[in-house]
N, C-alpha and C positions, 0 to 999 in steps of 0.2 A: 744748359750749355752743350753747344757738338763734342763732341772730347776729342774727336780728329784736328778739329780747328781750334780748341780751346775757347771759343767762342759764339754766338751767336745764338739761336733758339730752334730745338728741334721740335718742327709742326707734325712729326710722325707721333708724337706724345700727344693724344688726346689730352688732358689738361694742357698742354702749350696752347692748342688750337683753341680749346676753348676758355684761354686767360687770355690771347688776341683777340678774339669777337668779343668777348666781351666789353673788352677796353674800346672797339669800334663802336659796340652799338652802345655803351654809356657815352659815347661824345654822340651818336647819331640820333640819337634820344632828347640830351639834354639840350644842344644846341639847335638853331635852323641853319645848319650846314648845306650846302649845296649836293656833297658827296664825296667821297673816299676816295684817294687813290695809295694802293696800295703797292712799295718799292718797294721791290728784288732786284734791287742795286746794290745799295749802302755797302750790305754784306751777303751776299750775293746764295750763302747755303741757308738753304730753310732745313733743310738733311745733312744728314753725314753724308759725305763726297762719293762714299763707296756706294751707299743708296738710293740716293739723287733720284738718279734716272727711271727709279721704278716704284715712285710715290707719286704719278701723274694722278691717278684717284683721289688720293688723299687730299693733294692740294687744289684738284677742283671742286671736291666734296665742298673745303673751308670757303671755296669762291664760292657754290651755291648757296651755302649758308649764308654769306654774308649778302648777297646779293638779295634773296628772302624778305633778309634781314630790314635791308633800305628799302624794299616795294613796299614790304607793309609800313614801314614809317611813311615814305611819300605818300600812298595815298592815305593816310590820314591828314597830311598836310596838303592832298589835292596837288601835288607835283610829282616829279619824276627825280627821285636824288642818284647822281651818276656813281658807276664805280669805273676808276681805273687800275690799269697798271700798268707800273714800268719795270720794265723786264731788259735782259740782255737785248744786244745788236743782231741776234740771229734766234732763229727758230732751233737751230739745234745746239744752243748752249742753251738757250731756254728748256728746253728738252731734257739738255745731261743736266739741270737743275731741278729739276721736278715739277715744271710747271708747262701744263699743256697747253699755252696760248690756241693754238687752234679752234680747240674746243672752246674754249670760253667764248672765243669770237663766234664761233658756229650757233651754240647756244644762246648769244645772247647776254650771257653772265657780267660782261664786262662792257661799258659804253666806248671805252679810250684802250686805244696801247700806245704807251709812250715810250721805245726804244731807247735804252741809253747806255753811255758807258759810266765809268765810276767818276772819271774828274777830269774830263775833256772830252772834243770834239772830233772825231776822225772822219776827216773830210770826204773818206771814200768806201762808208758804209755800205751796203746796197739795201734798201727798205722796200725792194719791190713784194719780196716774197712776204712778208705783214701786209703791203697794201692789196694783192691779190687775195688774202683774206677779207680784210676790210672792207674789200669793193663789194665783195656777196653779202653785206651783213650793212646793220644799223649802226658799226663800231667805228671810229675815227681813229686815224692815224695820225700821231701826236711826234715827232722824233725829239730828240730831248738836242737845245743848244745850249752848250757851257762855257765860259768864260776863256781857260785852259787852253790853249794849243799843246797838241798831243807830247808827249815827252821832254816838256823844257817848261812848264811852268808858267810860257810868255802869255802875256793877254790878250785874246784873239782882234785883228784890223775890224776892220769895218770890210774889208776884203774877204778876211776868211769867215766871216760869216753871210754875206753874200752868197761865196763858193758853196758852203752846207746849206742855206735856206736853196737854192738851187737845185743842190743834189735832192734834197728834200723831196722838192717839189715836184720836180723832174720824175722820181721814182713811185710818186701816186699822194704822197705826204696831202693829209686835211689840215694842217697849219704844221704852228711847231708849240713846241715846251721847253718849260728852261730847267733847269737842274745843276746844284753845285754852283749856282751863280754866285758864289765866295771869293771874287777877286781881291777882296782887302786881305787875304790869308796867306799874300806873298806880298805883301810890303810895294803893290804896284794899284 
């Protein structure tokens, strides 16, 4: 547990990092999964708050590893199994979180980034700055749509979702993602 947050798992504890691979590569082992992706959403600290920003190694260490991890699986299986991740709306909350999206896309490490928020849609994100990553690399930009309209709970038109696949697109987006698509969790 953080003890700042009271909650969540800290990946600066080497046993943390490697009781999550493991639990990865026993499903990526056992099953013929397609591939991983891995959310920095949910609960958004992999760190304490105060440290965040300065475990970018650390937590692309655990991305190289796990990445390793699925090539040697795939090619035994003669495919390519993906990894993603969804990470915050911006490169620099991703940043003051500990996770160095750029790099992962530079290197390689990651096939998707699927930008999201925690439990709705903000219809006026800006995803250029991921897609100008993306565009120099093999990685797709995934933006995440959720059910939610932002601070009231309502469930998005057929309209406001238009508006974001739009924006989406508009801003370099290679499709979209869904995420939190739990609309039965408000009785609508």
């Amino acid at each position: 547990t953080i003890k700042e947050l009271g909650h969540g798992v800290n990946y600066a504890r080497p046993d943390v990092r490697d009781w999550m691979f493991a639990n990865i590569e026993e499903v990526s082992r056992k099953f013929d999964i397609d591939g991983v992706e891995l959310s920095f959403i949910r609960h958004g600290y992999c760190f304490p708050p105060s440290t965040a920003g300065g475990q970018h190694a650390l937590m692309t260490g655990f991305m190289r590893r796990v990445r390793k991890m699925l090539d040697e699986i795939g090619q035994k299986r003669d495919r390519h199994l993906l990894l993603g991740a969804r990470v915050p709306t911006t490169l620099a909350e991703c940043a003051r979180l500990g996770q160095d999206v750029p790099t992962w896309i530079q290197q390689g490490l990651i096939d998707y980034v699927a930008p999201s928020d925690y439990h709705s849609t903000d219809f006026n994100v800006q995803y250029e700055e991921f897609a100008r990553l993306t565009r120099k690399s093999d990685c797709h930009l995934y933006p995440a749509i959720q059910a939610d309209v932002p601070g009231n709970h309502a469930i998005m038109t057929l309209d406001n979702y238009r508006a974001s696949l739009k924006n989406f697109y508009g801003a370099g987006a290679d499709g979209f993602s869904t995420h939190n698509y739990d609309v039965y969790m408000w009785g609508q």
